[in-house]
N, C-alpha and C positions, 0 to 999 in steps of 0.2 A: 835927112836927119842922120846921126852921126852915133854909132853908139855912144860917144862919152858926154851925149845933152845928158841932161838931168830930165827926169819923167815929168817933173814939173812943167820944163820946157816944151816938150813933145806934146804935152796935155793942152797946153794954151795955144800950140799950132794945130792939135787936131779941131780944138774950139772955134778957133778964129777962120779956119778952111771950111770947117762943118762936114768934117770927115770922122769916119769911124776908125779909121787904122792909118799911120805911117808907113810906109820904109824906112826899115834903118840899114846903110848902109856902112861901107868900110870904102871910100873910092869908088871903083865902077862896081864892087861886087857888095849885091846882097847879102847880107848875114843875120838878118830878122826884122820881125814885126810887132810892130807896139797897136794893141786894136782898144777900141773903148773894154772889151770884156779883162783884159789883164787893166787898165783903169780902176775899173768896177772893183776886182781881186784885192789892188790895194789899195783903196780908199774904206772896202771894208775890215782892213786888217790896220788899218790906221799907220802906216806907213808912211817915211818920211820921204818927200817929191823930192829932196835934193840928191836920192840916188840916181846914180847911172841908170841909164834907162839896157844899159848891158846887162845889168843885174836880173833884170824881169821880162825881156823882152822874150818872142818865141824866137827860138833859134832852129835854124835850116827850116826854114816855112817851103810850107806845100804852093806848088806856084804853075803858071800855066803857060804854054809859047805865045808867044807875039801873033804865031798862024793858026792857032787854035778855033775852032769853031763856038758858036752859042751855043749848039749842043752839047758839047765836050763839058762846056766852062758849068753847063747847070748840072752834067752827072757830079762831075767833079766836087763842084760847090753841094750838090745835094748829097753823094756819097761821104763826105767827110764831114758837114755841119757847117761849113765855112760859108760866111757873108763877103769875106774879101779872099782874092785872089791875088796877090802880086803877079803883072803878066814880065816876061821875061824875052829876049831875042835869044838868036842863034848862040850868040855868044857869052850867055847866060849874064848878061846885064838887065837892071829892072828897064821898064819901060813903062810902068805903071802900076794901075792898080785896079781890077774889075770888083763891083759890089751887086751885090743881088740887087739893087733898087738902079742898076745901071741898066742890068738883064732885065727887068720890070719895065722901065723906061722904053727899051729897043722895042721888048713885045707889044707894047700898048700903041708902039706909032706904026709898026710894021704891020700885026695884026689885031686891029681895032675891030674889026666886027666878032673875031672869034672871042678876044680875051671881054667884050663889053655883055655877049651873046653867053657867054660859058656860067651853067648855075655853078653854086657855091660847093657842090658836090653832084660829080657828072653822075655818079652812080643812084645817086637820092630818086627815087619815086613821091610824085606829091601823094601827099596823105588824102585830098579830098579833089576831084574834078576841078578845073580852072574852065572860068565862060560861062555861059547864062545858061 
């Protein structure tokens, strides 16, 4: 995507890909990100789709190398609030885009006994004996 689509447009691409955030580019360089939460923003400010999606996008987005680890990507994503990551290469071109439910996905196939095995809160004590 292009800063000068209209949000309309970026809206019915993130619909139809079933994505939560774009890239918007300028050529090979990054220069922000349109996510459903800026969506959200104006749809409840009733604003009109035929803007530039320049006009509202996040600009200089927080983004992560190409060689970055899962652990990095979940401090990172957890340190800041973020659901999407734009990943980026050496030569700061995008190359994608990492979401929390991507990170979900890796741990559910990689570590299925721990994430199936883990109660809802490790620290929780049951309130009454479990067994006969």
């Amino acid at each position: 995507m292009t800063a000068d689509d209209t949000v309309g447009n970026v809206m019915q691409i993130m619909r139809a890909q079933r994505n939560g955030a774009v890239l918007i580019c300028d050529g090979p360089k990054l220069v922000g990100v349109f996510t459903e939460r800026d969506a959200l923003k104006l749809m409840a400010s009733g604003a009109d789709f035929s803007t530039p999606v320049r006009e509202v996008m996040s600009t200089d987005p927080v983004t992560i190398a190409d060689s970055a680890t899962v652990g990095e990507a979940i401090r990172k994503m957890s340190e800041g609030g973020y659901r999407h990551l734009p990943i980026i290469d050496r030569q700061q071109h995008p190359k994608g885009m990492l979401a929390v439910s991507g990170i979900v996905h890796y741990l559910v196939d990689h570590f299925p006994e721990t994430v199936y095995n883990l109660p809802p809160d490790p620290k929780a004590k049951p309130r009454e004996r479990e067994g006969a």
